[in-house]
C-alpha positions as CSV (number, residue, x, y, z in Angstrom):
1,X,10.2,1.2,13.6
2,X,11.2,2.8,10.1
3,X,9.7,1.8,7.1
4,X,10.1,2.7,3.4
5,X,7.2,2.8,1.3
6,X,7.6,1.5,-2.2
7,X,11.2,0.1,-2.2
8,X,10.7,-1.4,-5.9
9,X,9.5,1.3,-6.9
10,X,6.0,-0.6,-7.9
11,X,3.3,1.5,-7.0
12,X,5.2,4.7,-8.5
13,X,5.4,2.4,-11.8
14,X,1.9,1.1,-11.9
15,X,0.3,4.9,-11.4
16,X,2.5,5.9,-13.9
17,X,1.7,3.1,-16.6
18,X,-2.2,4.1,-15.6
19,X,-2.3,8.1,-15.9
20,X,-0.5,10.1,-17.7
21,X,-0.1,13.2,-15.4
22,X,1.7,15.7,-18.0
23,X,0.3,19.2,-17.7
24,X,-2.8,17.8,-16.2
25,X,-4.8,19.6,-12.9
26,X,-4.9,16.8,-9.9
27,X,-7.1,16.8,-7.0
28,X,-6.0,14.4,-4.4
29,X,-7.8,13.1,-1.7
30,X,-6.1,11.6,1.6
31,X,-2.6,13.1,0.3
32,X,-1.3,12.8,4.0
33,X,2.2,13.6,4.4
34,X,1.9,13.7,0.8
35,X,3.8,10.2,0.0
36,X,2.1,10.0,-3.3
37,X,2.0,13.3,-4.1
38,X,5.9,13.2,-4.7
39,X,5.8,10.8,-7.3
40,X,3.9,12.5,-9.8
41,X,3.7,16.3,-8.9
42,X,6.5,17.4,-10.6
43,X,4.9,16.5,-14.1
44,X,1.3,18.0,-13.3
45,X,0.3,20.6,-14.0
46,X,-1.0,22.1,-11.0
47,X,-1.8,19.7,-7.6
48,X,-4.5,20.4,-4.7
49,X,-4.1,17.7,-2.2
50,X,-6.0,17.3,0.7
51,X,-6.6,15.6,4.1
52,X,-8.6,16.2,6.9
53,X,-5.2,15.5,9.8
54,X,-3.8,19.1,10.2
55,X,-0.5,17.4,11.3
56,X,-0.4,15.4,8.2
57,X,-0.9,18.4,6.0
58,X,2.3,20.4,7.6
59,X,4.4,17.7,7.2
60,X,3.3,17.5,3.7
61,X,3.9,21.6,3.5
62,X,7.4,21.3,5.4
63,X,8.8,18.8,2.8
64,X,7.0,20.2,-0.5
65,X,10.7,20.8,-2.3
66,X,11.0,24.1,-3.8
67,X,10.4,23.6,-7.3
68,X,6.9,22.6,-6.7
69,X,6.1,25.1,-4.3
70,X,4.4,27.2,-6.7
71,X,2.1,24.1,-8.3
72,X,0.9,21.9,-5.5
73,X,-1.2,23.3,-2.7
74,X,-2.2,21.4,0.2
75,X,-5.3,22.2,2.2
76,X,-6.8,20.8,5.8
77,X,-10.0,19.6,4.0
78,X,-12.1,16.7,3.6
79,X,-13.6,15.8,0.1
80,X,-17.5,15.9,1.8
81,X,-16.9,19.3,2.5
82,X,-14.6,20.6,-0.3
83,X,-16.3,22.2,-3.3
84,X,-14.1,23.1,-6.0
85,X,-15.1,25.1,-9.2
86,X,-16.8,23.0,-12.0
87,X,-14.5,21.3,-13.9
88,X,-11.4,22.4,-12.2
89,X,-9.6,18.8,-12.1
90,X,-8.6,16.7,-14.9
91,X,-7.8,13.6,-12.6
92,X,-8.6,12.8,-8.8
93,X,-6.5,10.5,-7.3
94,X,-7.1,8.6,-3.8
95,X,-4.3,6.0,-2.1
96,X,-5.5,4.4,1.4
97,X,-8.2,6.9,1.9
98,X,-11.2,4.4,2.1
């Protein structure tokens, strides 16, 4: 069964009314095959997003276009075990991760 995520585009509008991603670092945790990722990468700054599913993090890598290839990194990694530098995110984001 195929599905499409978002078809009104109302979670897209509703993260963007809440955050203003411009320029901004982003940590996100549970990016999976990076469905949320998409929507607001391209206005950040610079985007680590992680996920502890290997499979789910090449998919994410596979379909990263090229423009954004050089500002959002995605790492096999689960937010217990992760320890970024002090202060290195302005925002961390989570979607279906609890």
């Amino acid at each position: 069964m195929t599905y499409k995520l978002d078809p009104e585009g109302a979670e897209t509008s509703v993260l963007h009314r809440l955050v203003d991603f411009q320029g901004k670092d982003i940590l996100e945790i549970g990016c999976g095959d990076g469905r949320l990722t998409w929507r607001y990468a391209d206005q950040a700054a610079s985007v680590l997003a992680i996920d502890p599913k290997e499979n789910k993090i090449a998919l994410a890598r596979e379909r990263t276009p090229e423009h954004l290839r050089s500002s959002v990194e995605f790492q096999v990694a689960d937010i217990a075990t992760l320890a970024p530098p002090e202060a290195a995110f302005d925002i961390a984001i989570f979607s279906w991760s609890i």
